[in-house]
N, C-alpha and C positions, 0 to 999 in steps of 0.2 A: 415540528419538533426541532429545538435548535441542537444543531452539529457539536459534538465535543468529543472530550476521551476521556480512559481514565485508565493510564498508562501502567501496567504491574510490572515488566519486565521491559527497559530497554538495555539493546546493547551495545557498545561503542566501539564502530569499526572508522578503517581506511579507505577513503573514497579514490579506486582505481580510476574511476571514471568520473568526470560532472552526473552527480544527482540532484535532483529537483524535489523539493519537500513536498510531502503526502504523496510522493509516488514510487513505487517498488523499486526496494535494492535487496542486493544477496549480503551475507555476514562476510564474504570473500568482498563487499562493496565495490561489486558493479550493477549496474539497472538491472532492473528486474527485465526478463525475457519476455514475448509472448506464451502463454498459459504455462512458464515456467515456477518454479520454487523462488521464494521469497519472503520480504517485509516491508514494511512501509519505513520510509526516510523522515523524522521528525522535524528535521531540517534539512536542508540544502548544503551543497560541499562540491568545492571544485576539485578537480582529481589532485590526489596528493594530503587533501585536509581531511582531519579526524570528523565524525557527528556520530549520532545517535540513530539507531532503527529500532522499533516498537516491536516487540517480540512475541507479548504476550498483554493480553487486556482488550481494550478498546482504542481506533486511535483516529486521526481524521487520514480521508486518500481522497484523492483526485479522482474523478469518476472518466472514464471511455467515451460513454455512451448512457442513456436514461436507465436507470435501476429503481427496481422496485424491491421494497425492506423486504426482509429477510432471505434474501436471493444469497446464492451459494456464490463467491465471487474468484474471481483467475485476472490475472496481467493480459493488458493488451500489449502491441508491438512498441507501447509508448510507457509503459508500465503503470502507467494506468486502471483502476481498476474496472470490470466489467464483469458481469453475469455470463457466471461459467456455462461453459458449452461444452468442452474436453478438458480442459488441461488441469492443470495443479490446483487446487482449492486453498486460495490463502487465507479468503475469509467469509464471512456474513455481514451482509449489513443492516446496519440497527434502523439506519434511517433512508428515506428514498435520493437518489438523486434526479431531479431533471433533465438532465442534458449532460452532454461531453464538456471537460472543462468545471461544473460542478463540485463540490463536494459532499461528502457522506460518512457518516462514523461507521466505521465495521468492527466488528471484532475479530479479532487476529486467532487465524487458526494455524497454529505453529506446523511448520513442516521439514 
């Protein structure tokens, strides 16, 4: 299945910190934490520039580690997404990924 989105809600913050597209930021726009609260980054932004984070819908993230569809998914240390273990649940993913580095459509589970 090929990778896409189908974005309902994004929202446009300040990027406190360098983000990297398809990978977790907060609406305060810092990286997203290990298994912390978050969104995916639409685009990339260096600190100080405005972009977009996917709030609600479907959207593409940057995978951790190999995920299998429909897995419950949380941030790694890299914001990355990965198959929750403990932490915050920000999404599902519709499609698998292979490997770290990867990507995968999840759907955004607001939090």
């Amino acid at each position: 299945m090929a990778v896409g989105s189908v974005e309902i809600l994004q929202k446009t913050i300040l990027a406190s910190a360098a983000l990297t597209q398809f990978r977790g930021a907060t609406l305060a726009g810092a990286a997203a934490s290990a298994a912390g609260n978050g969104y995916i980054a639409a685009v990339g932004a260096a600190s100080g520039a405005r972009t977009t984070v996917t709030v609600l819908g479907t959207c593409v993230a940057e995978a951790g580690a190999a995920v299998s569809a429909n897995a419950l998914l949380e941030f790694d240390s890299s914001g990355r997404v990965v198959t929750r273990s403990s932490g915050a649940i920000v999404g599902r993913a519709i499609t698998a990924a292979s490997a770290s580095g990867s990507q995968l459509e999840m759907l955004v589970i607001p939090n």
